[in-house]
C-alpha positions as CSV (number, residue, x, y, z in Angstrom):
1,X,15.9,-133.9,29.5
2,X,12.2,-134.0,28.4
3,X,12.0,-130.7,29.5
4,X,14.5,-129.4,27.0
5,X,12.8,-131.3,24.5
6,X,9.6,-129.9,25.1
7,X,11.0,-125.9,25.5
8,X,13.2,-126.7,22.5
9,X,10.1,-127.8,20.8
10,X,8.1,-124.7,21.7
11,X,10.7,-122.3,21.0
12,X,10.8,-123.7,17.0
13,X,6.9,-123.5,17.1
14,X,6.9,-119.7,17.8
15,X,9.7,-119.3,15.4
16,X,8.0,-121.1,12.4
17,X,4.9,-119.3,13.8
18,X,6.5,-115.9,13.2
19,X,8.6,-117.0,10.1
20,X,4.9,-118.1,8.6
21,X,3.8,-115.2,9.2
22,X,6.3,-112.7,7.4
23,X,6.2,-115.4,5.0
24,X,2.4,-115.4,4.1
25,X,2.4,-111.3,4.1
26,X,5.0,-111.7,1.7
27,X,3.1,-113.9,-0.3
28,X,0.3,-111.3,-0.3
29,X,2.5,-108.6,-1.3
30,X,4.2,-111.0,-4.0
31,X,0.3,-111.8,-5.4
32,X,0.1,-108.1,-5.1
33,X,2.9,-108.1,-7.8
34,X,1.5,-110.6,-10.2
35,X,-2.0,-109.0,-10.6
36,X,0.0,-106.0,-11.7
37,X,2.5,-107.9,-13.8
38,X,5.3,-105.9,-12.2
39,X,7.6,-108.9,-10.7
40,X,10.8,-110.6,-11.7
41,X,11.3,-113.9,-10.7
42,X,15.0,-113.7,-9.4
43,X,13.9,-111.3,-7.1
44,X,11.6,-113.8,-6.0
45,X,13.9,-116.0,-5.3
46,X,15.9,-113.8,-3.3
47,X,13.1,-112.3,-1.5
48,X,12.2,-116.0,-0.4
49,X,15.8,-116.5,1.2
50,X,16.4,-113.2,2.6
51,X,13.0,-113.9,4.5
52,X,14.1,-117.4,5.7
53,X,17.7,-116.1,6.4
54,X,16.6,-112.8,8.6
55,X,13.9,-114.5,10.5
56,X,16.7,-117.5,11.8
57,X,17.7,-115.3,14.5
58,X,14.2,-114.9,16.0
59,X,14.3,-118.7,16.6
60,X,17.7,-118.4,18.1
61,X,16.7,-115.5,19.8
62,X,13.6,-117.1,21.7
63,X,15.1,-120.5,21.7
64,X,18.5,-120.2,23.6
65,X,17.4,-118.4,27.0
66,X,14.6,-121.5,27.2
67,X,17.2,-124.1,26.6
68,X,19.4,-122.3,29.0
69,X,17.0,-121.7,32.0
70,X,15.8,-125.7,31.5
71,X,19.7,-126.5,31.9
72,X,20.1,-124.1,34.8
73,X,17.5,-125.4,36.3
74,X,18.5,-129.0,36.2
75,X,21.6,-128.4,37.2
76,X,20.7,-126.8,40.1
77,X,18.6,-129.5,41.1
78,X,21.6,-132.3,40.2
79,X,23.0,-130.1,43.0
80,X,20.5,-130.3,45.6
81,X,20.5,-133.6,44.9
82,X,23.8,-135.2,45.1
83,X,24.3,-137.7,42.3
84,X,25.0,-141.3,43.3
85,X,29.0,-140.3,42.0
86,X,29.1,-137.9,44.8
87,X,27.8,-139.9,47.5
88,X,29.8,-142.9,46.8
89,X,33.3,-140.4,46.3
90,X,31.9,-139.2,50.4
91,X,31.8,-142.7,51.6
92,X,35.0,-143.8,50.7
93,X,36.1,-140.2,52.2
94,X,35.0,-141.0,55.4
95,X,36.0,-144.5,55.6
């Protein structure tokens, strides 16, 4: 469980790593625009959530195969294990 928590934790750092990033270079473009007076604030705006709204996936993208290969791997290893449900289900098995 604290290994999910820790990969799920990782995965939204490199996504807010890489959303920061688009997002600064778009602020460099958008000051860019304002030294030249050539910008329109509604375009702004939209420019702003389109960035947000493409850059979701990338999380998703890096986040789900981490989560999922921290589950597989505990469940394999609930497996190997044997729960305490299991063995107690075998002893009344073999009684």
């Amino acid at each position: 469980m604290i290994i999910w928590i820790f990969f799920g934790i990782l995965g939204f750092l490199i996504w807010l790593s890489i959303t920061g990033a688009f997002f600064l270079e778009w602020l460099n473009w958008y000051e860019k625009l304002k030294e030249k007076k050539i910008y329109n604030k509604r375009k702004t705006i939209v420019g702003i959530f389109l960035t947000i709204l493409f850059l979701a996936p990338v999380g998703w993208i890096i986040w789900i195969p981490i989560y999922w290969l921290t589950y597989g791997i505990h469940k394999w290893k609930a497996w190997f294990n044997e729960p305490e449900a299991f063995k107690k289900i075998k002893n009344k098995e073999k009684f």
